[in-house]
C-alpha positions in Angstrom: -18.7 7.2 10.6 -20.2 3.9 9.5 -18.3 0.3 11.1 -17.4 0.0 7.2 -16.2 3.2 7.1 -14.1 2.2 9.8 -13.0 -1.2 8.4 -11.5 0.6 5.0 -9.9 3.7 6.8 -8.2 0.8 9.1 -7.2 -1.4 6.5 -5.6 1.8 4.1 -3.3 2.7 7.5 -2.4 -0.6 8.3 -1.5 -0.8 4.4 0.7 2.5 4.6 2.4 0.9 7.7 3.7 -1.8 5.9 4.8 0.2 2.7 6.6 3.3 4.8 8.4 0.1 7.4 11.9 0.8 6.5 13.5 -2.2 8.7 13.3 -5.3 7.5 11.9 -6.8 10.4 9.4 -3.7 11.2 8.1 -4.6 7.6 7.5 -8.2 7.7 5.3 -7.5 10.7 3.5 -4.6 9.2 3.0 -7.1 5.9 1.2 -9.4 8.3 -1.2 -6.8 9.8 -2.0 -5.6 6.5 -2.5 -8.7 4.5 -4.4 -12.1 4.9 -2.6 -15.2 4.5 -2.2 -15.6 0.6 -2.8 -11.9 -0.2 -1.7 -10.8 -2.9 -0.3 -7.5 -4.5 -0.4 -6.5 -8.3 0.3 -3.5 -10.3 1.9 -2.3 -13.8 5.5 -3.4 -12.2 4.7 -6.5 -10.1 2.1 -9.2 -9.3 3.2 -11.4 -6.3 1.2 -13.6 -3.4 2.4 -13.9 0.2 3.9 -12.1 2.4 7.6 -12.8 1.9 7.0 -11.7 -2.0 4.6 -8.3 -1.1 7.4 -7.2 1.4 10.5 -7.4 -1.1 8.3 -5.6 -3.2 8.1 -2.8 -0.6 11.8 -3.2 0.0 12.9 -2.8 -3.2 10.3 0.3 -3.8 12.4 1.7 -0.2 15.7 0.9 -2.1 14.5 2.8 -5.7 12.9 5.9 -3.4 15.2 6.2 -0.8 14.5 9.0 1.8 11.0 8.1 0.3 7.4 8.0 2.4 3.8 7.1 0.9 1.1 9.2 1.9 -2.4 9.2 1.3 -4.1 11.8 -0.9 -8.0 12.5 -0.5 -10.7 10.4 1.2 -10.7 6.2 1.2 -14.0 5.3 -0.5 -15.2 1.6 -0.3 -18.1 -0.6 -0.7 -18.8 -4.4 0.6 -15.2 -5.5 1.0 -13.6 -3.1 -1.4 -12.0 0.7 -1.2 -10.3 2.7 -3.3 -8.0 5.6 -2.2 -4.6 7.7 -4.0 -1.9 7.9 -2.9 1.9 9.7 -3.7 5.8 9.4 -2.9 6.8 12.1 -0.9 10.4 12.9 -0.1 11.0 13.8 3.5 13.4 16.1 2.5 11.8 18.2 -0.6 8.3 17.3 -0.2 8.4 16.4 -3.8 6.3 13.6 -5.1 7.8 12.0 -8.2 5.2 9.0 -7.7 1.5 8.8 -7.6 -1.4 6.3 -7.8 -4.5 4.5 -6.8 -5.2 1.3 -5.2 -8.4 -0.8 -5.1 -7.9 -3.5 -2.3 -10.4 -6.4 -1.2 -10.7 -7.1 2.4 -11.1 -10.7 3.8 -13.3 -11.3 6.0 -10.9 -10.5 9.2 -10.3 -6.7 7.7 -7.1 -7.4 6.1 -6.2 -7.1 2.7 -6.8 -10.1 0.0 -6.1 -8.2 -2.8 -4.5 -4.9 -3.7 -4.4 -4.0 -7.8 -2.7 -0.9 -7.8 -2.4 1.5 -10.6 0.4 4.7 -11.5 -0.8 7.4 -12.3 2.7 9.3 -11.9 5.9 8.1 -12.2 9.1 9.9 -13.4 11.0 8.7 -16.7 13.7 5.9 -16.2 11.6 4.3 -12.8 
């Protein structure tokens, strides 16, 4: 496994950290694992800098999906300071996944994320 390899594997776990911390507090510090300073998050339903404004985004997604965990699907693929990988919603208690996706993140030069533009690919009627 290549050091960049590495880099993009570590950045996508650090990333599901912060979206499957369901305590306040647990998620802010996952947030500022996963993210530079100024990163920022954007897809079809949001588009927001920081770390305050990317961690209510994850709280609100915890308050829509409750009982809700994100998991990755398939390999993280990445080149220079940008991967790709899918992902889904998976309830802990069905194991149904009413939510899926992709994200393309940009690392900064530290290994966290700059950038994240993520895109649905699944989502059920009404969300």
């Amino acid at each position: 496994m290549s050091a960049n390899t590495d880099r993009y594997e570590n950045a996508v776990s650090r990333y599901f950290e912060a979206w499957n911390a369901g305590e306040s507090k647990a998620r802010t510090k996952a947030v500022a694992a996963a993210w530079a300073v100024g990163g920022g998050y954007t897809d079809p339903l949001a588009d927001v800098v920081g770390h305050e404004q990317i961690a209510g985004v994850i709280a609100a997604a915890h308050e829509q999906f409750p009982g809700f965990a994100f998991r990755l699907t398939g390999a993280v693929d990445g080149h220079h300071d940008t991967a790709r990988f899918s992902w889904e919603l998976v309830s802990e208690v069905d194991g149904s996944a009413p939510v899926a996706g992709f994200d393309v993140i940009t690392l900064a030069g530290d290994g966290r994320i700059r950038s994240v533009l993520g895109f649905l690919d699944r989502v059920p009627n009404g969300a």
